[in-house]
MIVO-169392 format. One record per residue: y, x, z of N, C-alpha, C in turn. Coordinates in pm, 1 decimal. Example, Ala and Ser with C-alpha at 12.3 -4.5 7.8 and 13.67 -1.06 7.14 Angstrom:
<site <-569.0,1319.0,780.0>,<-450.0,1230.0,780.0>,<-330.0,1320.0,780.0>>
<site <-225.0,1285.0,708.0>,<-106.0,1367.0,714.0>,<3.0,1290.0,787.0>>
This chain:
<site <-912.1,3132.6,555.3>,<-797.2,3062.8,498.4>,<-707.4,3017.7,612.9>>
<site <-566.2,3031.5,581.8>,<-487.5,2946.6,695.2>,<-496.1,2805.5,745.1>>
<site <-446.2,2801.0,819.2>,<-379.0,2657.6,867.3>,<-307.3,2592.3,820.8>>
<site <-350.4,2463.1,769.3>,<-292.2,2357.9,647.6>,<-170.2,2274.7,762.8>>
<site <-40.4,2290.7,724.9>,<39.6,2217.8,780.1>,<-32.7,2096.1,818.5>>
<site <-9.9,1968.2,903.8>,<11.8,1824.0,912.4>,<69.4,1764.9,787.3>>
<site <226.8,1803.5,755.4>,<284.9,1760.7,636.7>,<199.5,1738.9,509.4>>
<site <169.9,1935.7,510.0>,<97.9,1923.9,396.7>,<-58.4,1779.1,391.3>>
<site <-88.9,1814.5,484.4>,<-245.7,1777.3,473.9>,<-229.4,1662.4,456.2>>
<site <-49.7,1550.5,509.7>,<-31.9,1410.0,460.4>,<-16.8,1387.8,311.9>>
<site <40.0,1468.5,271.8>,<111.6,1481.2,129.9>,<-11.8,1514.0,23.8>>
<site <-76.0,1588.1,86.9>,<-228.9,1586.6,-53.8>,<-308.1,1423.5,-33.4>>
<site <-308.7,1399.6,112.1>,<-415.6,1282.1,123.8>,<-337.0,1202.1,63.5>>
<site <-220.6,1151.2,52.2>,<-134.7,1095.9,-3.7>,<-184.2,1084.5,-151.4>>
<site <-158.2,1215.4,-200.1>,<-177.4,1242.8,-395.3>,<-304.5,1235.6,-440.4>>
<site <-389.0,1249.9,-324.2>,<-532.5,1212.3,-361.5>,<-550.7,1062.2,-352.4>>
<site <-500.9,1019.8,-259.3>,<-508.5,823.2,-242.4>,<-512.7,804.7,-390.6>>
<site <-328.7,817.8,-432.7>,<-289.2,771.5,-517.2>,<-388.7,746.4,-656.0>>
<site <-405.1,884.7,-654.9>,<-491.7,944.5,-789.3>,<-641.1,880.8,-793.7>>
<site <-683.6,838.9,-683.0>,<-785.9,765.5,-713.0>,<-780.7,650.6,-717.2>>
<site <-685.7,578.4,-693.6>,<-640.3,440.9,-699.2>,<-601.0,448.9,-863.1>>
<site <-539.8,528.5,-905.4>,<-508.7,492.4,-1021.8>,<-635.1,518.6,-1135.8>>
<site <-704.9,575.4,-1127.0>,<-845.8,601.4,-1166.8>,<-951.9,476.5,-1136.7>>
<site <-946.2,425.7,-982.1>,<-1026.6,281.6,-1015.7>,<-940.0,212.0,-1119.8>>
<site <-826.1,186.3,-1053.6>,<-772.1,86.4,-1154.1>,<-767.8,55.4,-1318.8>>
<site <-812.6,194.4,-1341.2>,<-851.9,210.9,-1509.4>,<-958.1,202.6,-1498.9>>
<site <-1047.4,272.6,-1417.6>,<-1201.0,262.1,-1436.7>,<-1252.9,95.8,-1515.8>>
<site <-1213.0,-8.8,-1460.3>,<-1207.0,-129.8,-1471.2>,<-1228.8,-183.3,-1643.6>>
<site <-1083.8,-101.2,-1710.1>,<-1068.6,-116.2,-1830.7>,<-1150.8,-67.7,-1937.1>>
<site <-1239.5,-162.3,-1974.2>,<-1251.5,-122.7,-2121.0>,<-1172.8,-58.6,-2229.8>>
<site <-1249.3,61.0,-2301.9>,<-1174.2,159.2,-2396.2>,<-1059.0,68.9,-2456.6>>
<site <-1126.4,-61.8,-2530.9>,<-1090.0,-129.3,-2627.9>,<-1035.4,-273.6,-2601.4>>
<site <-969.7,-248.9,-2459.8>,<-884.3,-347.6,-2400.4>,<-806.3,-376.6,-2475.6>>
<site <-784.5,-555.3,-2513.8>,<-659.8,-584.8,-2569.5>,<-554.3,-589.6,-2481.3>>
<site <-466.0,-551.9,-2553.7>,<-270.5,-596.1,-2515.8>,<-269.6,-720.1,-2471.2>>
<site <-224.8,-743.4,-2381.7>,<-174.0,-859.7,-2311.6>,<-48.4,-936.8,-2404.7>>
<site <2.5,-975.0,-2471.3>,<174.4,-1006.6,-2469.3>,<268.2,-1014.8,-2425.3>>
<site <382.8,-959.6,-2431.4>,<527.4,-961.1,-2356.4>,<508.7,-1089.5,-2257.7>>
<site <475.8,-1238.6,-2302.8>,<483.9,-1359.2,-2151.4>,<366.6,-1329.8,-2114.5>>
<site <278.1,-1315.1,-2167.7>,<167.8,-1322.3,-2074.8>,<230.0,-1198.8,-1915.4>>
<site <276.7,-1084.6,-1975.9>,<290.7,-1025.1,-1884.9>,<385.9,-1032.2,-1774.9>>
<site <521.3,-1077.0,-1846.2>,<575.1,-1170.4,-1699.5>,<558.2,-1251.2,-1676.3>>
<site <467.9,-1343.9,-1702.9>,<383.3,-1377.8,-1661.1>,<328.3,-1345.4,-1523.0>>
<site <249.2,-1229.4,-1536.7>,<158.2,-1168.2,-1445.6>,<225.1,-1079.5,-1370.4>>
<site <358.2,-1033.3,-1372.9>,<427.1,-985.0,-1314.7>,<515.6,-1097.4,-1187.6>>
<site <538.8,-1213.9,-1229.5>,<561.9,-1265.4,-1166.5>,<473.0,-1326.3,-1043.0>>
<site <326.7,-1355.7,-1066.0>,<224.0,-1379.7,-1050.9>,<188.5,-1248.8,-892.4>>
<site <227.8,-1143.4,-964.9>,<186.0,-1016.8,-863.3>,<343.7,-986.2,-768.6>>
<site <465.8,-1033.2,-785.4>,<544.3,-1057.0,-696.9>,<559.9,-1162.3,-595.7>>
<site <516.2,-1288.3,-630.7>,<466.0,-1380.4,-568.1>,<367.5,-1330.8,-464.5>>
<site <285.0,-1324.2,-469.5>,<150.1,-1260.4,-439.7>,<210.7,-1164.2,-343.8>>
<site <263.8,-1067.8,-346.1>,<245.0,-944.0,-264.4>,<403.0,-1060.3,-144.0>>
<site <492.2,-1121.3,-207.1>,<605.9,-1182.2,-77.9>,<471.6,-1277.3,-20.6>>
<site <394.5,-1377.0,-52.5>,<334.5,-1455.1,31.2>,<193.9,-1342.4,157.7>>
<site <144.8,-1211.4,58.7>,<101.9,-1116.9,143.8>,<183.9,-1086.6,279.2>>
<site <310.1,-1033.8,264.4>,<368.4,-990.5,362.2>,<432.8,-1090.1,482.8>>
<site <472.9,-1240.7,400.9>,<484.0,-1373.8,452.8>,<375.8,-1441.9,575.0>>
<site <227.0,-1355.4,508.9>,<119.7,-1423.2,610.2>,<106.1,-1318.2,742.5>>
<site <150.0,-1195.7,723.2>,<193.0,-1101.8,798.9>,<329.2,-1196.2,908.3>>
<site <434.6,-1162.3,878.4>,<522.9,-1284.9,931.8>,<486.1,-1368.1,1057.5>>
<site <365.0,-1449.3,933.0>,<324.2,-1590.1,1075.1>,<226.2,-1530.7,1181.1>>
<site <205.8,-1413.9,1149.7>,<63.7,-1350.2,1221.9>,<-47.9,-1519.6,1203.0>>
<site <-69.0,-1531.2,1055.5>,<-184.6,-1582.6,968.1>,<-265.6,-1479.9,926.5>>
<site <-383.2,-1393.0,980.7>,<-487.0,-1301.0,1010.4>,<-534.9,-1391.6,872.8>>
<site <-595.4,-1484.0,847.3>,<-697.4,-1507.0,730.7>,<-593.5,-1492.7,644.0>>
<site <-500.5,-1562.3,611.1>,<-420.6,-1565.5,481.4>,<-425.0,-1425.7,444.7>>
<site <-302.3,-1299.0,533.6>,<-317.2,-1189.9,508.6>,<-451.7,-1087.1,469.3>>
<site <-530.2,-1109.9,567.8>,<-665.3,-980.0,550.8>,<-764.5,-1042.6,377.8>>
<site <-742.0,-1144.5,358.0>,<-798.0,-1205.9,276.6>,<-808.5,-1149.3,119.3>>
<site <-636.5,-1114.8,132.5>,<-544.6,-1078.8,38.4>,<-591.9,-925.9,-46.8>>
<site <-675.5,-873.7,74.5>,<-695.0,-733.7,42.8>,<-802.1,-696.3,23.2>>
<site <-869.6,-633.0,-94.9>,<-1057.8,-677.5,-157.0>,<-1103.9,-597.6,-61.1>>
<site <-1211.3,-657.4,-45.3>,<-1322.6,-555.2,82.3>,<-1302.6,-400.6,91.2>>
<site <-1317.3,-339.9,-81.8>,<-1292.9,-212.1,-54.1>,<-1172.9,-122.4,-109.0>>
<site <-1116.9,-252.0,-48.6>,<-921.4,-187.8,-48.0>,<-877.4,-95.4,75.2>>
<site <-809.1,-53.0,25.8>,<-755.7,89.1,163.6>,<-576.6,62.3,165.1>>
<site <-553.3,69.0,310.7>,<-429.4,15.7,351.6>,<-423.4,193.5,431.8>>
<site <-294.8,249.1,389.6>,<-255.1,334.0,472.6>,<-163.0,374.3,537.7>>
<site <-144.9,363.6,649.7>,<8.8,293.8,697.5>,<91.3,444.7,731.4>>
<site <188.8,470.6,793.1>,<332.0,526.1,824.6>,<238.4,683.0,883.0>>
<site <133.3,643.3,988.5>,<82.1,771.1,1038.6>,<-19.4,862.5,966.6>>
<site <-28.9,966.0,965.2>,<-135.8,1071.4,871.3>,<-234.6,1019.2,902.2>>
<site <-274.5,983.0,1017.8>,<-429.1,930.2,1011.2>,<-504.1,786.8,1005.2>>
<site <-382.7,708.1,974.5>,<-381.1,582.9,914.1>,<-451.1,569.0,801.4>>
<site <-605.9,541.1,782.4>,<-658.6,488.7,651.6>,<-775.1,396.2,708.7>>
<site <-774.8,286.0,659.9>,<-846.1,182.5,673.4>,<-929.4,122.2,500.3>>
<site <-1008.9,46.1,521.1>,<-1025.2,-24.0,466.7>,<-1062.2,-198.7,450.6>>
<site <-1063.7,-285.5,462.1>,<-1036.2,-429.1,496.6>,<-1041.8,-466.7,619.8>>
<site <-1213.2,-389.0,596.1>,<-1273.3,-484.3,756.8>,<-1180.8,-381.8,889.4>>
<site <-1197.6,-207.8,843.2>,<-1077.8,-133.4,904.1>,<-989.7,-177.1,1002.9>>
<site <-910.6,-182.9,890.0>,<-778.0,-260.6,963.5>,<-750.2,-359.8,990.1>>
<site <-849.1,-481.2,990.3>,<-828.8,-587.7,1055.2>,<-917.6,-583.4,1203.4>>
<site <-977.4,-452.4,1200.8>,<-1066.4,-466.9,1348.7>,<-936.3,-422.1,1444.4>>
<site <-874.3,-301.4,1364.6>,<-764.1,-214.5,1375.2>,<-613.0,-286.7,1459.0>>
<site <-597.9,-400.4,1368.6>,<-476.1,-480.6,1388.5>,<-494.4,-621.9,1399.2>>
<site <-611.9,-637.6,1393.2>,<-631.2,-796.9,1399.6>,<-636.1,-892.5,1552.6>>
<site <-618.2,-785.9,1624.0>,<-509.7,-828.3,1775.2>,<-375.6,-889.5,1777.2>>
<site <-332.6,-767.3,1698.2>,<-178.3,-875.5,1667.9>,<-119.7,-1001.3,1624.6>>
<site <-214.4,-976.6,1544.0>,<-255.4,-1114.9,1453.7>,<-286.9,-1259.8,1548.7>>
<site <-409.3,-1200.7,1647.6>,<-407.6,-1336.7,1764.5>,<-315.2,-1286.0,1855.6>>
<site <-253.9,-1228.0,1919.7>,<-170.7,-1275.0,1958.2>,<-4.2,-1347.2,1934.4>>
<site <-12.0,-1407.0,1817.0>,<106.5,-1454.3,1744.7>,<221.5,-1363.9,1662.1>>
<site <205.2,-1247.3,1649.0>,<274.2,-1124.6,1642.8>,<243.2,-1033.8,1536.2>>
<site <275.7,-1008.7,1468.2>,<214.0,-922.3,1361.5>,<374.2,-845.5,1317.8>>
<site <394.8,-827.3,1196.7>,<514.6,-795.7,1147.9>,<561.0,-838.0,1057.3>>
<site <709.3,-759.7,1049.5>,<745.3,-874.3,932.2>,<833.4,-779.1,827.4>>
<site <810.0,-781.1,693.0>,<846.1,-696.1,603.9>,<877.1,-781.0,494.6>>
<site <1028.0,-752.4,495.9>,<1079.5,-822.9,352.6>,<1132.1,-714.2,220.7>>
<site <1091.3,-763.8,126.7>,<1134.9,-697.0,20.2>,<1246.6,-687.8,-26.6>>
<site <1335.7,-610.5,-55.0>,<1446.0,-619.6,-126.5>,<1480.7,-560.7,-230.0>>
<site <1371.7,-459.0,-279.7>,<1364.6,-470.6,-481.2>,<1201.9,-379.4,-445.0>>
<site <1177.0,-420.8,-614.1>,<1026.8,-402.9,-627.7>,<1043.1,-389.9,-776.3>>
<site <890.5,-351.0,-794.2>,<884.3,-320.5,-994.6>,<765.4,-287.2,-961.3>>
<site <684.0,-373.0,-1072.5>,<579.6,-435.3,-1102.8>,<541.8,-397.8,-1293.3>>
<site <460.1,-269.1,-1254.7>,<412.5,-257.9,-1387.2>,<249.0,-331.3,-1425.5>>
<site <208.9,-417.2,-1511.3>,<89.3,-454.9,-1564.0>,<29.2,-376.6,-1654.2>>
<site <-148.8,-360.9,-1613.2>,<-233.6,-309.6,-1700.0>,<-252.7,-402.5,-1849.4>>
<site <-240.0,-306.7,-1964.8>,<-214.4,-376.3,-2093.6>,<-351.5,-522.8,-2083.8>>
<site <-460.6,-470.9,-2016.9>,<-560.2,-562.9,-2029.3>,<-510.7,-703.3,-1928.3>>
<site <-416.2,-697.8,-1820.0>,<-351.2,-741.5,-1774.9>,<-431.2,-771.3,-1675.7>>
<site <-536.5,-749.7,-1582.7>,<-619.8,-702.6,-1475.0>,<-610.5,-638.3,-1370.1>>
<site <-487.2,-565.5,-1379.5>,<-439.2,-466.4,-1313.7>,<-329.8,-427.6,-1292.5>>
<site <-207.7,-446.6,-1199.3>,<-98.6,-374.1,-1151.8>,<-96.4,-299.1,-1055.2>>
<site <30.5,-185.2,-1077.0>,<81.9,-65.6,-987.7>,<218.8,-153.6,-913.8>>
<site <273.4,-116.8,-812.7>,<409.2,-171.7,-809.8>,<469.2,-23.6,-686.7>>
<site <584.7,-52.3,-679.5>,<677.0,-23.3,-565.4>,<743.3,-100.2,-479.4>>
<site <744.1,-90.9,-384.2>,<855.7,-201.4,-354.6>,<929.1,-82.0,-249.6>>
<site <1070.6,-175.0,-203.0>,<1155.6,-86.9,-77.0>,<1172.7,-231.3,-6.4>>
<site <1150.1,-202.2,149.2>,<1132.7,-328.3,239.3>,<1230.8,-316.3,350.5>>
<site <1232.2,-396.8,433.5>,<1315.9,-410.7,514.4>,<1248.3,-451.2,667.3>>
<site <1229.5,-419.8,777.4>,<1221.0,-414.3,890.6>,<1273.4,-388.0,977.4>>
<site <1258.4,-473.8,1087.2>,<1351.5,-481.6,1202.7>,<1287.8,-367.2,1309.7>>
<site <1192.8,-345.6,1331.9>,<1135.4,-196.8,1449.6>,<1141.4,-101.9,1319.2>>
<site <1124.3,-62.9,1215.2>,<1109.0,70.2,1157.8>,<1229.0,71.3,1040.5>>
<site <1317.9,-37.7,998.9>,<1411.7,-27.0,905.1>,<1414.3,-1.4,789.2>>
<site <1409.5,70.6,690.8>,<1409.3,61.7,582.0>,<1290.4,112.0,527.4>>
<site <1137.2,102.1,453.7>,<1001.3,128.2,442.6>,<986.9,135.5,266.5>>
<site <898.0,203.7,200.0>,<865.7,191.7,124.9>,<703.0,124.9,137.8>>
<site <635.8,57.2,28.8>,<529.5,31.5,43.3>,<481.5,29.1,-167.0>>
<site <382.9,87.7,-147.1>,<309.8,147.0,-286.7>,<160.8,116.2,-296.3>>
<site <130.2,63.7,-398.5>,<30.6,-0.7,-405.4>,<-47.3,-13.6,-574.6>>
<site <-150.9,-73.8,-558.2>,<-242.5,-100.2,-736.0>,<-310.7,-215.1,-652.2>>
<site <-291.7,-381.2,-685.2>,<-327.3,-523.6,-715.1>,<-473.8,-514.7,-829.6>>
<site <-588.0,-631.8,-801.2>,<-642.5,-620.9,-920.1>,<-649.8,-777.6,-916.8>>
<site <-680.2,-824.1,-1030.6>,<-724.5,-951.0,-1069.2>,<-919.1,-1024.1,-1037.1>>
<site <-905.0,-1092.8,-936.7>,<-1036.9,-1127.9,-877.2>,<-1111.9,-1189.4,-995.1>>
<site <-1215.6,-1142.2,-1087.1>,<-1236.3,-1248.1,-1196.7>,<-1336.1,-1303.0,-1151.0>>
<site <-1375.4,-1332.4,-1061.0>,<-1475.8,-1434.8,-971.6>,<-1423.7,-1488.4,-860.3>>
<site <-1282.3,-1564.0,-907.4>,<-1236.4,-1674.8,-854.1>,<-1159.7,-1785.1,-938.7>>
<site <-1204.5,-1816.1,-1047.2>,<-1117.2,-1921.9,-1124.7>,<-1019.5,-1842.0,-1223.4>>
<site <-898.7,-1818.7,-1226.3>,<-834.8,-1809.5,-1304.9>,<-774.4,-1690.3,-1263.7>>
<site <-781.7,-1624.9,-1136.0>,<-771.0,-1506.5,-1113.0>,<-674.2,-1402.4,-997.0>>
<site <-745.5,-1442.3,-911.2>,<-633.6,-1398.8,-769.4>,<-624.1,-1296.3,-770.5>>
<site <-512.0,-1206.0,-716.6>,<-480.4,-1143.3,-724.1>,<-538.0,-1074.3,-573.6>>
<site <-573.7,-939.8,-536.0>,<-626.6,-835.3,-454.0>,<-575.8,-722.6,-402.5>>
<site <-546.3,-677.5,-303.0>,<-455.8,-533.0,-280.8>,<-612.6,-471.7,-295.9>>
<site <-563.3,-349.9,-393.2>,<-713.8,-225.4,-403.9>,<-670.8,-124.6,-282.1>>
<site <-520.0,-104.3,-273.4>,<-448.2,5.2,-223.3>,<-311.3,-22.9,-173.2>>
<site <-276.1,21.6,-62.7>,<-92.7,-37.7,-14.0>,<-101.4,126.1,67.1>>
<site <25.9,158.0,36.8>,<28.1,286.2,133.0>,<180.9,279.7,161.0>>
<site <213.7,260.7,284.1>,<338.6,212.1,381.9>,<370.2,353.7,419.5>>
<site <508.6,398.6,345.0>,<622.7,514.3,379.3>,<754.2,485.1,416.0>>
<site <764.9,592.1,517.9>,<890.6,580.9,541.4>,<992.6,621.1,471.2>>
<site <1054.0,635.9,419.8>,<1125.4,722.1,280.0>,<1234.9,798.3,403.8>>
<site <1218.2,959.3,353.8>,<1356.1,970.8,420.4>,<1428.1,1105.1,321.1>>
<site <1619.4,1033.6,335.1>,<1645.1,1080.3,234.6>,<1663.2,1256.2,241.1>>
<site <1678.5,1314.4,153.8>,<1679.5,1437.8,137.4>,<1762.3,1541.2,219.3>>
<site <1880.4,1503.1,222.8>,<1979.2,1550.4,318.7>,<1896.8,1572.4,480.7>>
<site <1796.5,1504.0,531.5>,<1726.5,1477.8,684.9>,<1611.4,1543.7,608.6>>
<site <1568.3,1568.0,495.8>,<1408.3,1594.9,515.5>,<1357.7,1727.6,564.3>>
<site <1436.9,1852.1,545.8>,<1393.8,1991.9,624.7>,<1370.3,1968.1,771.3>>
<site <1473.9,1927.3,871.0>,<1468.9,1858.6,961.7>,<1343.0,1764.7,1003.7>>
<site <1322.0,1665.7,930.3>,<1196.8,1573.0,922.9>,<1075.4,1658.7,975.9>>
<site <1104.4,1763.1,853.9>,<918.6,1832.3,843.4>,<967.2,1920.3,949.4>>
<site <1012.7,1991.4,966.2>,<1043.9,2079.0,1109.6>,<956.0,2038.2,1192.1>>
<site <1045.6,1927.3,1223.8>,<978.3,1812.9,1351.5>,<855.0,1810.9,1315.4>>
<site <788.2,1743.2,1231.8>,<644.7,1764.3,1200.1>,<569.5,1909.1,1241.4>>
<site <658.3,1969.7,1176.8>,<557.6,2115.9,1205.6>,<555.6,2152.9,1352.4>>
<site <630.0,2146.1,1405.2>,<652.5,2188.8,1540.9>,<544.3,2110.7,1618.4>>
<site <568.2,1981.8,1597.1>,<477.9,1876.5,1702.8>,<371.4,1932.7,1644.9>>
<site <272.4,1959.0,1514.3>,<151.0,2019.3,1502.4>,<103.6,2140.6,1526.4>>
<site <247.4,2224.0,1557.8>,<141.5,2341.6,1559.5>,<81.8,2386.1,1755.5>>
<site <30.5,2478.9,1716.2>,<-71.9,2501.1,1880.8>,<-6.9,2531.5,1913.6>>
<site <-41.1,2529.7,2074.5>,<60.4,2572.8,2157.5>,<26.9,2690.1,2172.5>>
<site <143.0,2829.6,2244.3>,<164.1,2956.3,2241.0>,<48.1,2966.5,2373.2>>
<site <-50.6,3117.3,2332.6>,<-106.6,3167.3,2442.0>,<-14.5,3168.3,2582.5>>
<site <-124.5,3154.0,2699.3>,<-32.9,3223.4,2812.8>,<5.6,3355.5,2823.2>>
């Protein structure tokens, strides 16, 4: 068989993340989950926007407990590079330097959408962010509801940090990709 692009091989690990994230996240649900109600759910929508600005906020202060806390043990964070996949303890062995040294990053949101699981246990969201070293970011994710903490904190299962780039640059983009991956020419 050939040689699987870089691109490609990001773009399946990508659709495979996803797809199993969205598969725990149902796994969870009972067949015969009730409907949540219209407030309950913004409600919980509000609840999971909150939640993900004070996530990225503890990022900000380079606050290492607030942030890593945020994200359940066997949550997977996958950031900007193909070989970026962690999971809690991961990426805080990973990045949790930055963190002591006062420094971490800082990512603000500037629109998001926040869909809730009918059992209301579970959200997907999008957001598009804003940064000062990488500029404009997407970040994609599935939240679950901790039900062994009181009334019910909220958990990153999954965050996967893209760069979005628009269409007009993307042949170009992957070029570049392909080129930097492929082998170099015999002598």
């Amino acid at each position: 068989m050939g040689r699987v692009s870089g691109a490609v091989r990001m773009f399946a690990r990508r659709i495979g993340a996803m797809v199993c994230a969205g598969l725990a996240a149902c796994a969870h649900v009972p067949a015969t989950a009730p409907s949540i109600d219209a407030a309950a759910r913004a409600q919980r929508e509000a609840e999971v926007a909150a939640f993900l600005d004070a996530w990225h906020e503890a990022a900000a202060r380079a606050d290492a407990d607030a942030y890593f806390e945020r994200i359940a043990p066997t949550g997977v964070f996958l950031g900007t590079d193909p070989d970026e996949r962690w999971d809690c303890a991961q990426f805080r062995a990973a990045y949790g330097g930055h963190f002591a040294r006062g420094k971490a990053w800082t990512f603000r949101a500037f629109a998001r959408h926040v869909t809730i699981a009918d059992d209301g246990g579970s959200a997907w969201f999008d957001e598009r962010l804003r940064s000062e070293s990488y500029g404009e970011l997407r970040g994609t994710g599935v939240v679950v509801r901790a039900r062994d903490e009181g009334r019910g904190a909220w958990r990153v299962m999954l965050y996967d940090l893209t760069i979005p780039i628009p269409n007009d640059l993307a042949a170009e983009v992957v070029a570049r990709i392909r080129a930097r991956a492929a082998p170099a020419p015999d002598p």
